[in-house]
N, C-alpha and C positions, 0 to 999 in steps of 0.2 A: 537536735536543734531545739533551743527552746521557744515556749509557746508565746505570741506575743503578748505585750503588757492590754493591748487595746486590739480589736477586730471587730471592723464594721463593714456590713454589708447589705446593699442597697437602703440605706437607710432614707427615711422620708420620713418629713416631721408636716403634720395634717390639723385644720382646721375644717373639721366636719370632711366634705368631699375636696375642701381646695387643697392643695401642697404648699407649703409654705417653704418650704427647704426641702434639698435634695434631688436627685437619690444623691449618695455621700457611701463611697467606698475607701476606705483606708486602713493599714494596717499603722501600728506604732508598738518598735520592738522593745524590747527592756532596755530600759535605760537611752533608750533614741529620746531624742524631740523635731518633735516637728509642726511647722507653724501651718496654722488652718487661714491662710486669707484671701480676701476680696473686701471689696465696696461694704458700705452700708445698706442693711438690708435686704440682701443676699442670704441671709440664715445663718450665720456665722456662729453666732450665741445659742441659739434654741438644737444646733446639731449638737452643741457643746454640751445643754443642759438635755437634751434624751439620751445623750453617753451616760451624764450623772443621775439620770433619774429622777429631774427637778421639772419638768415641765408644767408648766402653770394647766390649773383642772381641764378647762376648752380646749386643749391642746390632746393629739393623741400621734403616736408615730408606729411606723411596721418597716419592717428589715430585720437584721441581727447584729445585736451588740454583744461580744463576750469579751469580760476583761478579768484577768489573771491576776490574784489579787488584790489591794485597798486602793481607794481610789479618794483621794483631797480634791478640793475644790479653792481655787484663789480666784474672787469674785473682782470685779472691776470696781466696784464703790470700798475702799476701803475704811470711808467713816459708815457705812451701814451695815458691814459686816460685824464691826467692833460695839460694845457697851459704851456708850462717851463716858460714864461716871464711875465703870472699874477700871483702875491700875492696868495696865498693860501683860505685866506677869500676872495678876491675878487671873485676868483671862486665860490663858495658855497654861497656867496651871489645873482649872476646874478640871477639864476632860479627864485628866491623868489621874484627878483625887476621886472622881466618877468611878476609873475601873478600878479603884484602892490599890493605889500607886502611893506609896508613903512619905507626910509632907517633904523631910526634906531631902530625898529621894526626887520626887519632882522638882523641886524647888533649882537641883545639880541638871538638871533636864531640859529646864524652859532655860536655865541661864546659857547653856549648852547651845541650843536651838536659837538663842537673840544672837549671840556670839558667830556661827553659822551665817544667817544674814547679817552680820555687821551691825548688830546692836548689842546694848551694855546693859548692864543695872539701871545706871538713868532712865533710861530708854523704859525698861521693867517697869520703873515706880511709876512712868506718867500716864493719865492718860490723855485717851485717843485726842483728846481733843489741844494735848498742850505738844501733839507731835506733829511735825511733817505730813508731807501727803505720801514724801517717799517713805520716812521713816512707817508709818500706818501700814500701807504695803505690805513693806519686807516683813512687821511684828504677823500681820496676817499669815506671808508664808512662814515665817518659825510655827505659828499655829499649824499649818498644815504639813509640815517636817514633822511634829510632835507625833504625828499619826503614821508613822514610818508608811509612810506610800509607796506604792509601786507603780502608780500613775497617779502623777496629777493633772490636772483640767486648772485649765487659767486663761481667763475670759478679758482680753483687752486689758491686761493688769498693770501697762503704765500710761492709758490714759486721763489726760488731763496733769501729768507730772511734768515739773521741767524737765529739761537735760537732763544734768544732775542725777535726780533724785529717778529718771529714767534709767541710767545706765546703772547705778546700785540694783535696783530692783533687777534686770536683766543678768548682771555679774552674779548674783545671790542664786537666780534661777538656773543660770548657766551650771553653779554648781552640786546642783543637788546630784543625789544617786539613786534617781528614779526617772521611769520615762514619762516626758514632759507633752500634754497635747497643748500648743498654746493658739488662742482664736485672735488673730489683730488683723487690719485694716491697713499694716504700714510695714513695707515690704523692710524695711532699716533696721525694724524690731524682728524680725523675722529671722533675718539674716547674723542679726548680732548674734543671737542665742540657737538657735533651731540648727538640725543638721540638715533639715529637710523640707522642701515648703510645697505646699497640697495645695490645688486653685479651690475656692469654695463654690 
């Protein structure tokens, strides 16, 4: 049997002596998804980011996390996760010129990867700022496609999107080939995409 993509147990995320989240037991197997929700404020995000290992400094948590290969990150603001003033492919290209991945090598890569979530060249040349909130999104997860995951973490990823621009993002997620932990607040998104839904 294989081992899962994510295993958490008793996890607690801690501000000094108080608890802020948790405890938080779950498994997510390879290639499952499964949606993490409740309410605001309830710890939804801060469980998400002591999976990823992003906890802001004051922050400290205890349990066990193991996860079985790479792990991406699709952040909820997707004008802050982007450059506003690089191209789109420019972005999703660096990483890959980083490990000396050759240009135009990458170049067959990122277009691969916009293509996957349902964006084009267009899409490539612009940027953040001359796209969509959905289009911004999906260019985000092609970034974290590029890192072939085997889990991703994805934090409230079509809030504040319309419809629309909701259910691309959701369909794109729906199809990746890695397992999915997604954190939302809205049982509809939960259900579209997730196999599986975890109370927080």
């Amino acid at each position: 049997m294989p081992a899962p993509a994510l295993s958490v147990r008793g996890l607690r995320v801690r501000l000094g002596a108080q608890v802020l989240a948790g405890p938080v037991d779950l498994e997510v197997a390879p290639r499952e998804r499964v949606a993490l929700v409740g309410g605001s404020g309830v710890g939804k995000s801060l469980t998400l980011r002591a999976v990823a290992g992003s906890l802001p400094p004051a922050l400290s948590h205890d349990g066990e996390i193991a996860v079985d290969g790479r792990v991406a990150w699709l952040a909820q603001d997707s004008a802050v996760a982007l450059h506003p003033l690089v191209p789109l492919a420019r972005q999703l290209a660096l990483p890959l010129r980083r490990r000396g991945v050759r240009r135009d090598v990458a170049g067959v890569r990122v277009a691969d990867a916009l293509a996957r979530v349902g964006l084009d060249a267009r899409h490539g040349g612009s940027r953040p700022g001359e796209l969509s909130g959905g289009e911004r999104q999906r260019g985000c997860l092609a970034l974290a496609l590029l890192t072939e995951p085997t889990l991703l973490l994805a934090d409230e990823p079509t809030t504040a999107l319309d419809t629309v621009a909701q259910r691309q993002v959701l369909d794109a997620l729906g199809a990746l080939d890695a397992a999915v932990l997604l954190v939302t607040h809205d049982p509809a998104v939960a259900h579209h995409v997730c196999d599986r839904v975890v109370a927080a």
